[in-house]
N, C-alpha and C positions, 0 to 999 in steps of 0.2 A: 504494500500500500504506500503512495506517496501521499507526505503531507507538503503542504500550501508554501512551507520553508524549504521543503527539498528540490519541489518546483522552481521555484525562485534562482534557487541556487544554479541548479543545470542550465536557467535560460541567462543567467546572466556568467557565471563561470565556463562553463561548457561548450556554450552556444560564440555567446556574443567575445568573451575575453581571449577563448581558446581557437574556436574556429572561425569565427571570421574578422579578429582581432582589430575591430573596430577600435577599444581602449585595452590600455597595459593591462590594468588591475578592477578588479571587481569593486574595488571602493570608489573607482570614478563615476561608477554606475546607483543614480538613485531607483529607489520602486516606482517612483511617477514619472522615471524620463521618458521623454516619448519614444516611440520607436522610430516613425518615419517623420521627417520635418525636423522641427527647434528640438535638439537633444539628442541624440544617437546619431539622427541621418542616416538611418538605411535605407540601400537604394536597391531598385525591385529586387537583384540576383541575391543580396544580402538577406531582404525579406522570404525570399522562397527556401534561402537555405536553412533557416528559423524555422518555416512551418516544415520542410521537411524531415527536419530533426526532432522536434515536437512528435510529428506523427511518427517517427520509427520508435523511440524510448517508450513515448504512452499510448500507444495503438489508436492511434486517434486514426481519423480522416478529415482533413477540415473542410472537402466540400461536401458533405452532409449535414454543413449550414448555411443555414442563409448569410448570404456576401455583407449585407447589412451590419448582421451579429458579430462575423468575424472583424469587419473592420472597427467596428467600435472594442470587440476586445482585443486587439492588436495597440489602441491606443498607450498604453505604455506598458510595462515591465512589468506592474502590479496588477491591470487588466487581465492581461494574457495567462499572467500565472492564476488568478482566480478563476478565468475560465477554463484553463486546463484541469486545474484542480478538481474541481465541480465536475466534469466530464471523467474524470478519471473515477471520481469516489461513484456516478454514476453507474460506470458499466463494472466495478466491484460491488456493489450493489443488484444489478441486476443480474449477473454471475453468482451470487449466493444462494438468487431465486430457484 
């Protein structure tokens, strides 16, 4: 089971510091920076390496939502990690059923 800090951690160590080394250190990185625009600036090839690492670790798929959802949870660091979170604890939950 991942929790909402372990999330966090892989999208911002993981993801953004290791692979596509946007900033040095994970302390450069707030929970509200944005992702695309004012604060990170990633640009689309950075954004799709994000979701596709997202979807390998937590078996997501992101187009099984609506474009809407994901762009609003993409809005920053804390967003996305919430939304993954939710979606994860979801299908451990309906795996139990």
């Amino acid at each position: 089971m991942s929790n909402l800090e372990s999330i966090t951690q892989f999208i911002k160590q993981d993801i953004i510091v290791d692979n596509l080394e946007v900033v040095d250190s994970i302390d450069e990185i707030e929970d509200d920076a944005q992702l695309i625009g004012d604060g990170l600036d990633l640009d689309s090839i950075e954004v799709l390496d994000l979701v596709v690492s997202i979807e390998k670790k937590y078996n997501l798929k992101f187009k099984d939502y609506p474009e809407q959802t994901i762009q609003e949870k993409m809005k920053n660091v804390s967003t996305l990690a919430s939304f993954v979170h939710e979606q994860v604890e979801a299908q451990t939950t309906a795996e139990a059923c």
